[in-house]
Every structure is written in structure tokens, then in C-alpha cells.
VOKOL-790096 format. One record per residue (C-alpha): residue in one letter; x, y, z. Coordinates in steps of 0.25 Angstrom, whole numbers, plus 5000, padded with zeros to 4 digits. Layout:
// residues N
aXYZ ...
END
This chain:
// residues 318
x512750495598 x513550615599 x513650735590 x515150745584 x515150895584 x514450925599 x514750785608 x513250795612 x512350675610 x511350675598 x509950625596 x509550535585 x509250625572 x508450515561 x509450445552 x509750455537 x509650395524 x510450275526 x509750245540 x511050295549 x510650365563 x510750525562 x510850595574 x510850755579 x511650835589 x510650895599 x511651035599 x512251045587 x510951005579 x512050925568 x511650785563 x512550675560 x512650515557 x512750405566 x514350365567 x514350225561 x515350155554 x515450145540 x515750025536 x515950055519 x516250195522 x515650285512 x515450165502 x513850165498 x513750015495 x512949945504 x513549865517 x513049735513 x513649735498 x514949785503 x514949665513 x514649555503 x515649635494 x516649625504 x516149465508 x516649425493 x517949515494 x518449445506 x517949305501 x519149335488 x518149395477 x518749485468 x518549645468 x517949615453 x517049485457 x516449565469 x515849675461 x515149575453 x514749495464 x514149615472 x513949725459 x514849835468 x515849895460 x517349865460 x517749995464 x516749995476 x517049855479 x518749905483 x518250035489 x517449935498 x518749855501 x519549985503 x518450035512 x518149905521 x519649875520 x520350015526 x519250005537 x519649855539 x521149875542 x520750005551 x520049895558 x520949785560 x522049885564 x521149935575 x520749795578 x521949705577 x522949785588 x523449685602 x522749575595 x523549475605 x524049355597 x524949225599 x525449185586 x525349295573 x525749245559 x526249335549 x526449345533 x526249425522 x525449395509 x525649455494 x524749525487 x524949655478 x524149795473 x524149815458 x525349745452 x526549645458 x527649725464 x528549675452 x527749745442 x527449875453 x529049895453 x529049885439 x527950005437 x528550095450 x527050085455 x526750125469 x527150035481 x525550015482 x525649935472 x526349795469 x526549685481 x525549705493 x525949615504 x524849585517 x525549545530 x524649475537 x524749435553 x523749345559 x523649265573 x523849125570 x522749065580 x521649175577 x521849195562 x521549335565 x522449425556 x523149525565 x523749635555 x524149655541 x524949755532 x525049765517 x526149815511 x527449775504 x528249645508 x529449735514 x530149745528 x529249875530 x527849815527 x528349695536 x528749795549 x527349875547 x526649745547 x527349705559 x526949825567 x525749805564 x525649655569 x526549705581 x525449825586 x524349725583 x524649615591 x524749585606 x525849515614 x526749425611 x526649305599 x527249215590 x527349295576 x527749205564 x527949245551 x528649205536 x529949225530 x529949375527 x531149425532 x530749575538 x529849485547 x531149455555 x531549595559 x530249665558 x529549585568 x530749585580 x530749725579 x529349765579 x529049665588 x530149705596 x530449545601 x528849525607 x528549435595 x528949275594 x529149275578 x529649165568 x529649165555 x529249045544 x530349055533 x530048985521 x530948925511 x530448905497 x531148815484 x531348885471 x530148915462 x529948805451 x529948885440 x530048785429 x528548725435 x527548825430 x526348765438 x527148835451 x527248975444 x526349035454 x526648935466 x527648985478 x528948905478 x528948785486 x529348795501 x530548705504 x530848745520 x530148815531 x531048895541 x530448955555 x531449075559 x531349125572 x531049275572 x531049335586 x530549295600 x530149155603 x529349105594 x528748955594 x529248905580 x528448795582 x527148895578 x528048975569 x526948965556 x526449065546 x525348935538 x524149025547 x524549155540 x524849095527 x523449045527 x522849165531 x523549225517 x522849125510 x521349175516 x521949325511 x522249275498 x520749195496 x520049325502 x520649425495 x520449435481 x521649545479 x522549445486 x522449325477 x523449285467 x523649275453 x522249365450 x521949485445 x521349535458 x522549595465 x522349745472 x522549865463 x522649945476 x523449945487 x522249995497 x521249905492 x522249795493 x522449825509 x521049865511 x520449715505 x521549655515 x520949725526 x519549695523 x520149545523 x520949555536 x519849615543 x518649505536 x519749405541 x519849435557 x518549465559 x517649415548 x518049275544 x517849175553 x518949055552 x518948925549 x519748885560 x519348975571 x517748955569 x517949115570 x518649245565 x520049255568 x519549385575 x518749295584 x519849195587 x520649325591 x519649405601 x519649515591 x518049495589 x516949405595 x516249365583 x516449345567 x516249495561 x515249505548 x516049605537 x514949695541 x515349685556 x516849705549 x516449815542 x515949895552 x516949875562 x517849905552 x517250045549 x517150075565 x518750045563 
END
């Protein structure tokens, strides 16, 4: 150990209250802590409560049903998430960069912060409010999730997100996508042509309003088209089912994404921040049923299945 102020080794100097390693610089004479990570930062709650919080958050409890199941206030329950989850999506920047893939998914899911957009433009509330859309890229064999951005379905949410994806992957690969029309020119031009990229276009019949048991059912898909994008992509493997699944683990593991409830995100950050916690519990913490390991394994990333303990810390070291 080296004194911050002097550069010169220290000796050992007892520890303190909570049993962490003090040490004292031999010139200076000045005292100081042991740099370890912090895992829950400045939070006083103990490690293993916040890990069996976070166990039932990531398994789709509510914010309200934890509190009653672990006696942890709701107020420290989201500083917990907005703790755990900016540390998270520091980690899986600095983590998920070259990640060399062969055949990347993409898509987006809905969610919103607050209100619907419909009602947000009604009140003139901030753009922090209203529709919140994730979009998710993950590496079909591996599972593993690549990158994500949430923010607004528009042409520049989609062009960030696909900066993102280009500067954290490696080499050249098939990218498939849905039917959004900014994919089409945001991905050539960021990608500059080194992508093979299709798209899944699906058509959909008229709603059936006069049947009220389909109220709240999507309308029925009459056609899929496969529209090639750039490159030279094998439309053969042009799919987006592996992703579209993966929005269905998003919407059973996270409470605030589930629909139809009254458990929607009032916050914007703590909307992003449970997402990253999610992300992060996903690649390296989750082991799938298919791979018989994490997707994180699968991809190389790791050598092991990660506890949220293991998670946590990493994710504090950033």
C-alpha cells in the first residue's frame, strides 16, 4: 500500500470499527483506509439484505411486495436500484467493447416513466416522462446482450443505439433487425457497408374492434417480408424470434416493464438504472437453459457463473 499524498510505502496501522485494514505513511505520519470497492456506496444496509433484495427484484417482484418481504423501506429499496444499476451500466460499457460476434439481433421494447406519451403531450411534461423505449442487441448463439439504449422510439435514439452496437462489437457479421424504418439508413451509414444487415418486415390485419376479448391483443400478422438492408446477408438466418424472446425474459424480470399494472417507473433514472441491473444479472449472473452456462460464458467474457455478490463488486471496481 502506498500513501496518496507521498508515493512512499506504508505499514499496516490496526483497522477500524467496521473491521477494514487502516494503514500509516512512514513520512507524512497521515492515516488512511484500505481502497476497496464499495459495492452499495454510502448505503448502511447490509450486503446480504441488499442481495436478497435485489434476488426478488430480478425474479419480477414489485418495489412494494419487496419491502414487505425483506422490512427495507421503499425509498431505500430504489436508491438500491439507482446505486447498483448506474454502477452496472458503467460496467457493461467497459466490459462489452470488441465483443466479436457472428450473428447480432436487434429490437426495441416498450415501456414508459410516469404516464403514456398520449397523456405527457397532453400535460406538456418533460420528455423524461411518457414512452421509454429499450433497444436491446444480443448475439443470437450466445444469448449474451451486447449493448442497449433507452430513450425515445425516433431516428436519433435509433443512430445512438447503433453507435453503440458498432463500437462494441468486432469484425464483420450478420445483423438482423424488425421493421422500423430508421434502421434502414442509420445502420449503412454508421456501419459504413462492414455489416451484412436484413430486415424482418411484418405485416399485420386490421384490429377487430368489434371483438372485445382482443382489446388488449396485438392485431393478427397476415405476411412476413425479409428486406435486404446492406451487405450480403444469408436471408436464410435473417430472424429476430431469439430477441423477441429475450423481451419476454425483460418483461417477466422486471417488475416496472410488465403490462397493464400499476407498477410502471415514476423516474426516468430508476427506469434505466433497474434495466441495467437486469442487463448485467443477465450476461453474467443467469445461467441459461439452453447453454448449461451464462451467456457470458458462452461468449469468453467470463470463466464461471458470477453470484450478485461477485456482480456487485466488480461492478463497484467499474
Amino acid at each position: 500500500m502506498v500513501c496518496h499524498e507521498c508515493s512512499i510505502e506504508c505499514k499496516k496501522h490496526g483497522k477500524d470499527r467496521q473491521g477494514q485494514q487502516r494503514y500509516r505513511c512512514k513520512a507524512c505520519g497521515k492515516t488512511f483506509l484500505e481502497d476497496t470497492p464499495k459495492p452499495l456506496g454510502s448505503m448502511r444496509i447490509e450486503l446480504e439484505h441488499a442481495v436478497f433484495a435485489l434476488k426478488l427484484l430480478l425474479e419480477g417482484m414489485s418495489i412494494r411486495a419487496t419491502e414487505r418481504m425483506t422490512g427495507l423501506h421503499r425509498d431505500t429499496l430504489c436508491d438500491l436500484v439507482v446505486t447498483v444499476g448506474r454502477n452496472c451500466k458503467s460496467f457493461l460499457k467497459e466490459k462489452m467493447q470488441k465483443v466479436p460476434v457472428e450473428n447480432v439481433e436487434c429490437d426495441e421494447i416498450w415501456g414508459f416513466v410516469g404516464c403514456k406519451e398520449k397523456t405527457r403531450q397532453l400535460l406538456g411534461q418533460s420528455p423524461d416522462r411518457g414512452d421509454a423505449y429499450c433497444f436491446v442487441a444480443m448475439e443470437r448463439t450466445t444469448k449474451v446482450v451486447i449493448t442497449w439504449h433507452l430513450g425515445k422510439r425516433t431516428p436519433h435514439d435509433t443512430a445512438d443505439f447503433i453507435e453503440d452496437l458498432r463500437e462494441s462489437t468486432a469484425g464483420r457479421y450478420q445483423l438482423s433487425t424488425d421493421g422500423w424504418i430508421p434502421y434502414y439508413s442509420s445502420i449503412p451509414h454508421i456501419f459504413r457497408g462492414n455489416v451484412d444487415f436484413a430486415q424482418v418486415v411484418k405485416k399485420f390485419g386490421k384490429t377487430d374492434d368489434k371483438n372485445p376479448g382482443r382489446r388488449y391483443s396485438p392485431a393478427t400478422i397476415i405476411g412476413v417480408d425479409k428486406m435486404r438492408g446492406c451487405g450480403s446477408p444469408d436471408m436464410s438466418m435473417v430472424c429476430t424470434s431469439h430477441i423477441e424472446r429475450l423481451n419476454l425474459s425483460i418483461r417477466m424480470g422486471v417488475r416496472r416493464m410488465t403490462r397493464l399494472t400499476n407498477a410502471h417507473s415514476k423516474k426516468w433514472g430508476n427506469h434505466e438504472a433497474m434495466l441495467a441491473l437486469f442487463f448485467a444479472w443477465y450476461n453474467f449472473c443467469k445461467k441459461h437453459t439452453s447453454l448449461k452456462a451464462t451467456p457470458a460464458q458462452a461468449q469468453g467474457l467470463t470463466d464461471h457463473q458470477w453470484t450478485i455478490e461477485e456482480l456487485l463488486n466488480n461492478a463497484a471496481r467499474g
